[in-house]
One Martini backbone bead per residue (centre of mass of N, CA, C, O) as a GRO file, in nm:
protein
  279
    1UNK     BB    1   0.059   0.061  -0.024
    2UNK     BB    2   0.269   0.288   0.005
    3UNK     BB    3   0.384   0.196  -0.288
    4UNK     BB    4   0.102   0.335  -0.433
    5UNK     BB    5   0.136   0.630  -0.284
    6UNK     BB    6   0.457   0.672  -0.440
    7UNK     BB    7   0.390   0.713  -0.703
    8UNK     BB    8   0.357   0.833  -0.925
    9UNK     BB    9   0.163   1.028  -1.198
   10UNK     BB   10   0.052   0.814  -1.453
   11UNK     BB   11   0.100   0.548  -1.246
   12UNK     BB   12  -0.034   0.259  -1.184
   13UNK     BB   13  -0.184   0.283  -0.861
   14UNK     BB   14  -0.205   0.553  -0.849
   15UNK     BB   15  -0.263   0.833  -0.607
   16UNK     BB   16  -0.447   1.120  -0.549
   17UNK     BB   17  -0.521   1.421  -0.405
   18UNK     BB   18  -0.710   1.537  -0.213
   19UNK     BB   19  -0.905   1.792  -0.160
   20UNK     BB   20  -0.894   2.061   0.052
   21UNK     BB   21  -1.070   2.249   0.262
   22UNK     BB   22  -1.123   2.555   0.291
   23UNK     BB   23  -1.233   2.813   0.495
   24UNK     BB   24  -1.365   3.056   0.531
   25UNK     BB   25  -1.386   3.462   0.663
   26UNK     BB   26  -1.579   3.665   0.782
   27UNK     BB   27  -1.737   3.995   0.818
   28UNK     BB   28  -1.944   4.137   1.076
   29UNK     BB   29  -2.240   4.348   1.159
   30UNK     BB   30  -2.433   4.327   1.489
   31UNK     BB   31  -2.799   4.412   1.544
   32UNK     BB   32  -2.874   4.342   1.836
   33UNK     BB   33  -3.161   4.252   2.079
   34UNK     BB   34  -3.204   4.411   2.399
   35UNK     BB   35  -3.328   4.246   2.660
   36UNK     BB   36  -3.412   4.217   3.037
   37UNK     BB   37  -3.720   4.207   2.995
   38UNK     BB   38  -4.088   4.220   2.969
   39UNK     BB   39  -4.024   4.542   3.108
   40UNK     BB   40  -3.816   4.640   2.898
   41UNK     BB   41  -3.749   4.832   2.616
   42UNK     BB   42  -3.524   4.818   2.473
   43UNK     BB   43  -3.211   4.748   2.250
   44UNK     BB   44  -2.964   4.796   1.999
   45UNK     BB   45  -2.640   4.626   1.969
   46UNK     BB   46  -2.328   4.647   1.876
   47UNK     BB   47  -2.129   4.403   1.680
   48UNK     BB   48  -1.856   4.220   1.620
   49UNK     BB   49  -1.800   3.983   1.369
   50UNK     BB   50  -1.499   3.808   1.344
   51UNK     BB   51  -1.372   3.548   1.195
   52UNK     BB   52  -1.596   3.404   1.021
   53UNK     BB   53  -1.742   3.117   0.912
   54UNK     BB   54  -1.895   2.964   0.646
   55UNK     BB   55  -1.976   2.682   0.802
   56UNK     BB   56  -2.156   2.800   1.012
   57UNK     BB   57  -2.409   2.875   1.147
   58UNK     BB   58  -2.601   3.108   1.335
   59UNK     BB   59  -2.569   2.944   1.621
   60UNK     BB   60  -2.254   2.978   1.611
   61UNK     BB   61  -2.185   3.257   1.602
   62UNK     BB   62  -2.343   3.319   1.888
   63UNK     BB   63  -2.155   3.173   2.023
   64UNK     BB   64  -1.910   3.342   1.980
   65UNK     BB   65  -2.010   3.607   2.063
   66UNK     BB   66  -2.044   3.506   2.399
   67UNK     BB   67  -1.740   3.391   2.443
   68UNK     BB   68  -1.657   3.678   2.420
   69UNK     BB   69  -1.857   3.849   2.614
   70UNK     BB   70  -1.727   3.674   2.886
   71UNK     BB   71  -1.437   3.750   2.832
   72UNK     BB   72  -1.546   4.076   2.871
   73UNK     BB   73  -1.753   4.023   3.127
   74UNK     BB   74  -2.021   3.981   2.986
   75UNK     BB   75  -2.335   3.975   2.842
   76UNK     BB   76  -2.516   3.707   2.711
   77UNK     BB   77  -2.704   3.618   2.467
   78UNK     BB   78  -3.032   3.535   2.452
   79UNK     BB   79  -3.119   3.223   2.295
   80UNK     BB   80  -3.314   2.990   2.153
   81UNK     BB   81  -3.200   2.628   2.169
   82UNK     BB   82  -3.165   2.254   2.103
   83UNK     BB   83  -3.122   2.072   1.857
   84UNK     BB   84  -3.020   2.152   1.561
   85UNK     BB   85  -3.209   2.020   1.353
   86UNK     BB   86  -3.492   2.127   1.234
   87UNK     BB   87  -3.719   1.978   1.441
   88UNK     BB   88  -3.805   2.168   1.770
   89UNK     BB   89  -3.866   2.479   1.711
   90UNK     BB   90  -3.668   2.720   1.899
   91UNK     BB   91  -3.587   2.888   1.683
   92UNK     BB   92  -3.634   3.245   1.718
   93UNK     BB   93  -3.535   3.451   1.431
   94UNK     BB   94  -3.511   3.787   1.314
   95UNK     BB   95  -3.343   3.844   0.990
   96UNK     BB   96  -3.355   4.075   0.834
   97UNK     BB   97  -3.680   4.065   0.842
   98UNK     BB   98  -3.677   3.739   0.872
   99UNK     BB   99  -3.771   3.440   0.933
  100UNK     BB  100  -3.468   3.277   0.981
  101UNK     BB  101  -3.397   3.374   0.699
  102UNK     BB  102  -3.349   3.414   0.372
  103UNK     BB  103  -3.373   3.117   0.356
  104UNK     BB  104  -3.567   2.848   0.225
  105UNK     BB  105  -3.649   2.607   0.413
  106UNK     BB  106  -3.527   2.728   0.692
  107UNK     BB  107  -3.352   2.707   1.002
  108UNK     BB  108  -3.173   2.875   1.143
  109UNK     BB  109  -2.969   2.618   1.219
  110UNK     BB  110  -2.949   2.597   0.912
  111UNK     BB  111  -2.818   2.868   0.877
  112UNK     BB  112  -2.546   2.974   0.699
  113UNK     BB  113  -2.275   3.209   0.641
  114UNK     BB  114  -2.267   3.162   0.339
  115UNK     BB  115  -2.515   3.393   0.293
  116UNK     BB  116  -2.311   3.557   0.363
  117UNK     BB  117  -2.149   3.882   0.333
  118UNK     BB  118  -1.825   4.067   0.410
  119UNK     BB  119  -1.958   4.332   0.552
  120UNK     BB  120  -2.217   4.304   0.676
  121UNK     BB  121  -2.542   4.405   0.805
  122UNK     BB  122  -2.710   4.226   1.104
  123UNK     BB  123  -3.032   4.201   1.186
  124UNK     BB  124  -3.159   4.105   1.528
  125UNK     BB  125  -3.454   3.937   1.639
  126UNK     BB  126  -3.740   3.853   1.777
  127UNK     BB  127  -3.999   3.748   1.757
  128UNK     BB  128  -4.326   3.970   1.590
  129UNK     BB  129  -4.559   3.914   1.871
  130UNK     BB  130  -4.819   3.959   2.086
  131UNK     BB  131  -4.845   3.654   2.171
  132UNK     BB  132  -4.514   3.711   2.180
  133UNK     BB  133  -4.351   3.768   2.480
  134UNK     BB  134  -4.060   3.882   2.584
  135UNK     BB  135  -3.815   3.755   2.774
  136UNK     BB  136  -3.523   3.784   2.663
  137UNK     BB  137  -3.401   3.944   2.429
  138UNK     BB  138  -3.459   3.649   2.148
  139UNK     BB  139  -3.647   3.547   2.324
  140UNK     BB  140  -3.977   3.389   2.412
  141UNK     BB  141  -4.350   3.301   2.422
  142UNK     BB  142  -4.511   2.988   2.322
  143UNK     BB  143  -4.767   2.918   2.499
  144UNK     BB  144  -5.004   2.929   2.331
  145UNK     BB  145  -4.964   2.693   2.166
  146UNK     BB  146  -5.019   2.533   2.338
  147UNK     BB  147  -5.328   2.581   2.436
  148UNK     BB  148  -5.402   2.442   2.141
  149UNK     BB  149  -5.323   2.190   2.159
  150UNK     BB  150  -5.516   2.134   2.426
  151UNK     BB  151  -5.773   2.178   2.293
  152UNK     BB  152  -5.757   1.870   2.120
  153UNK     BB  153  -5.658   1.645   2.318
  154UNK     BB  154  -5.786   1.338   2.186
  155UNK     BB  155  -5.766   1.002   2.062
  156UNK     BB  156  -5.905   0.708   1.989
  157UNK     BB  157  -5.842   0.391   2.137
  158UNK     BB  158  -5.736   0.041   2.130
  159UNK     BB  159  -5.610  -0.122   2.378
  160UNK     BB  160  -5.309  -0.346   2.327
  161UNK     BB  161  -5.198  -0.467   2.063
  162UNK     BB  162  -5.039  -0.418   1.768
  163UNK     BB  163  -5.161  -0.358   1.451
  164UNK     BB  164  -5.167  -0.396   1.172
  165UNK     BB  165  -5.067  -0.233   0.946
  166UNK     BB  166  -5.302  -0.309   0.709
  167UNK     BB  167  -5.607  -0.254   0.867
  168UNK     BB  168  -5.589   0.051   0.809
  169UNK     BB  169  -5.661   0.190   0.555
  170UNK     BB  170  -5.450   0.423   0.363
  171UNK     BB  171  -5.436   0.634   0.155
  172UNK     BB  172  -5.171   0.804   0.018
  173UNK     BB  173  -5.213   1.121  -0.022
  174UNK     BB  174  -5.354   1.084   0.281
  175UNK     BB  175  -5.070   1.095   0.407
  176UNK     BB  176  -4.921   1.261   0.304
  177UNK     BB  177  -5.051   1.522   0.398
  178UNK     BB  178  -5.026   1.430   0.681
  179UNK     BB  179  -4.716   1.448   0.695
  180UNK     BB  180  -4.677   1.737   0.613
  181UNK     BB  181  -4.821   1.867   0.871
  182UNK     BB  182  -4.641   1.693   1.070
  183UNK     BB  183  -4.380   1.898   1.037
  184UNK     BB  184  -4.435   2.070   1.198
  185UNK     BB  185  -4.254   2.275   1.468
  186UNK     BB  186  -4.362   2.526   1.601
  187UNK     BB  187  -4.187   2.829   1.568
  188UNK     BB  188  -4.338   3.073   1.481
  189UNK     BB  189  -4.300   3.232   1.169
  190UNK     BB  190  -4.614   3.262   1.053
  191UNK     BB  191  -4.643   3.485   1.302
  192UNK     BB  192  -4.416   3.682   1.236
  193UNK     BB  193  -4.491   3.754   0.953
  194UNK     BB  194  -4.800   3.804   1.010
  195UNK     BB  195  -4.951   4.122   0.997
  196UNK     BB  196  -5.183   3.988   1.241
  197UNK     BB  197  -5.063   3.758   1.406
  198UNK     BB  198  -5.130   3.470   1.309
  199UNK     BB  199  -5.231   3.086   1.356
  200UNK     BB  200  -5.366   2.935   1.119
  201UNK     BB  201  -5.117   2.726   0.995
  202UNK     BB  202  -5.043   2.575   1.287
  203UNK     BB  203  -5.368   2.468   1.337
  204UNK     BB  204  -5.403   2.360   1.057
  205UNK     BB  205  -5.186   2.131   1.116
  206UNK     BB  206  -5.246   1.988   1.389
  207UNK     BB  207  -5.555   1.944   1.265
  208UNK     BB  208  -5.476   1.771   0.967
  209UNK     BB  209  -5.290   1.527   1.062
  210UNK     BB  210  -5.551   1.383   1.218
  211UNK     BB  211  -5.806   1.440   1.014
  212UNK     BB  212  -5.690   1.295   0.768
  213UNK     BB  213  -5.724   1.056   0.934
  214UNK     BB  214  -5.917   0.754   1.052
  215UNK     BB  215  -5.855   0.821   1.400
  216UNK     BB  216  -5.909   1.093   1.376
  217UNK     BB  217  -6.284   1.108   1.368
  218UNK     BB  218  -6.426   1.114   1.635
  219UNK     BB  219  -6.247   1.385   1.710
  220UNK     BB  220  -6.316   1.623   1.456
  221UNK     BB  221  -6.473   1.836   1.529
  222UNK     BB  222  -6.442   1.912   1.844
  223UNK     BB  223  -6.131   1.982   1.771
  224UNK     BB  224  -6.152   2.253   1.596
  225UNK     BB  225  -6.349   2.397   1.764
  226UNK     BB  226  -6.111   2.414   1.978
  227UNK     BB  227  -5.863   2.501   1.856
  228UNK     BB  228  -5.989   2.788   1.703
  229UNK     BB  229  -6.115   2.917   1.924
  230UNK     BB  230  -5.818   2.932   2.086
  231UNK     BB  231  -5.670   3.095   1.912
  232UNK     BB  232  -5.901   3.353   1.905
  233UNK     BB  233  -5.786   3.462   2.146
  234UNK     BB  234  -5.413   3.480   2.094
  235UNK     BB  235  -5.502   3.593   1.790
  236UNK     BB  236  -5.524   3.649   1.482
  237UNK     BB  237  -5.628   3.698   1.186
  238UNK     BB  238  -5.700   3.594   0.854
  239UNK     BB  239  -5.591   3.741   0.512
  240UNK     BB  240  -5.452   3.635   0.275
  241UNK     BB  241  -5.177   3.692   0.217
  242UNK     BB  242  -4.897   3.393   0.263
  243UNK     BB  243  -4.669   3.469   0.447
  244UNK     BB  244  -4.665   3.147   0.607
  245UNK     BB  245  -4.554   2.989   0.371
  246UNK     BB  246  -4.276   3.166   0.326
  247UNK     BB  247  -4.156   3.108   0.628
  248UNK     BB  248  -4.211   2.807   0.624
  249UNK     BB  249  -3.944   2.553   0.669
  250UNK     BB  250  -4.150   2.312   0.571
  251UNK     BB  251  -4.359   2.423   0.353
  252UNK     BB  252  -4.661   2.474   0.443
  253UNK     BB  253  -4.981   2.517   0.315
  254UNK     BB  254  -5.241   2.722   0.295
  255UNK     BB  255  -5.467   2.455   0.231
  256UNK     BB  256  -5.501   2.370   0.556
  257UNK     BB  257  -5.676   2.624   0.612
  258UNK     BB  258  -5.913   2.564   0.444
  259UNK     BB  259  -5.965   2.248   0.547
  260UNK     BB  260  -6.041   2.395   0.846
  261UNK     BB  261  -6.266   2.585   0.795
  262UNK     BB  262  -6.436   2.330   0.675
  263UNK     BB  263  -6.470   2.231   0.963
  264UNK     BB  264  -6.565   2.414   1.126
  265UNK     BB  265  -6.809   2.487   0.964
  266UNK     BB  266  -6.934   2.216   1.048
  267UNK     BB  267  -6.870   2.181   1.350
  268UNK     BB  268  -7.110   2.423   1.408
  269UNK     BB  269  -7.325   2.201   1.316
  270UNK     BB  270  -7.272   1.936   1.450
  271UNK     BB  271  -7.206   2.055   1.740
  272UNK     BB  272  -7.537   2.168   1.768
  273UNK     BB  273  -7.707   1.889   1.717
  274UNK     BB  274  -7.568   1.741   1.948
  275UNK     BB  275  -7.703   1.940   2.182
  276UNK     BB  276  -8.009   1.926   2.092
  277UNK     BB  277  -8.004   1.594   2.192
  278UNK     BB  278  -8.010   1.635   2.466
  279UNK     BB  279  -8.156   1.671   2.788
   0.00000   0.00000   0.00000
């Protein structure tokens, strides 16, 4: 083996040298949004970024400037971040004035620094809407979400041992629909997109992936009408912008949210009906 790697080039059984990456570094400056509390008035502060990788994350690059703030014994930026894998939807940063920033289809954790140019100044921000009240710097609190989902309820099932894979039968078309809904994954984009601060596109994905199986049709009008009702307790209404759909990571489609408003609208027929059977 040595003696095929010290071959000359052009010689059989030679082998050529791999090529290297080299990382580039640009150098940025940060407007970051920082605030000490919930009742702080807040205010933007800037920082230089240099000799940042450009294959580092965004999130990557917030670790280096806290490490050095840190070191000069500073506060360090405080902002959410769980999996770094685009799954667990905490990553909640407006950069330059978008969720999650330029890239389509990617959360904060995913976006790398390769999208930035050298010398570029960005504007750092937590989601802005009223329904998330800033925690501090760029943390906010998305409890209202919990909130529309425990409104969801619960599925039917018959415990048991586990039944065969194919005994109830699922379209194809009506599965994929439903594991598309199920991508959700909660980071409120939509909501901070959205000009009125609606949350229709993630209730409507969150009723959507169990409403169109099999499995969750027992309690499929009880569980949207309440799912619906407490959306509209904590956020806006959609007037059909599109912006959610936009800036969703996982670029689940406003189609979900028609199909929403039209169980609503059955929901408030049947669960009227069934009231009125009651003694």
């Amino acid at each position: 083996m040595t003696a095929t790697m010290n071959r000359p080039l052009g010689e059989p059984g030679a082998s050529r040298p791999k090529p290297v990456h080299v990382s580039k570094t640009i150098n940025l400056t940060l407007k970051v949004w920082r605030q000490k509390g919930p009742k702080d008035t807040g205010r933007f502060e800037t920082y230089k970024a240099e000799g940042i990788s450009e294959d580092m994350s965004f999130l990557e690059m917030l670790d280096v400037i806290n490490e050095r703030l840190l070191a000069e014994n500073k506060e360090p930026i405080t902002f959410d971040h769980d999996c770094r894998e685009g799954i667990c939807g905490s990553c909640s940063l407006m950069i330059n004035g978008i969720p999650h920033g330029p890239e389509t289809a990617t959360a904060t954790c995913q976006l790398h620094m390769r999208k930035f140019h050298d010398g570029q100044e960005v504007v750092v921000e937590p989601f802005r809407a009223t329904s998330f009240p800033i925690v501090k710097d760029l943390m906010v609190d998305r409890s209202a979400f919990d909130r529309i989902v425990e409104a969801g309820g619960y599925i039917t099932v018959f415990p048991g041992s586990a039944p065969d894979a194919n005994l109830i039968p699922v379209p194809k078309p009506v599965a994929d629909a439903a594991f598309i809904a199920a991508a959700c994954i909660g980071c409120g984009a939509c909501v901070a997109a959205c000009p009125n601060g609606a949350a229709n596109l993630f209730t409507a994905a969150k009723i959507g992936h169990m409403n169109l199986l099999p499995q969750g049709q027992a309690e499929r009008y009880a569980r949207t009408e309440a799912m619906v009702d407490t959306m509209e307790k904590f956020f806006g209404s959609c007037t059909n912008h599109g912006e959610c759909q936009e800036a969703c990571p996982k670029e689940i489609s406003i189609d979900y949210i028609a199909l929403m408003n039209k169980d609503y609208l059955r929901s408030k027929l049947k669960n009227r009906r069934y009231l009125s059977r009651k003694p």
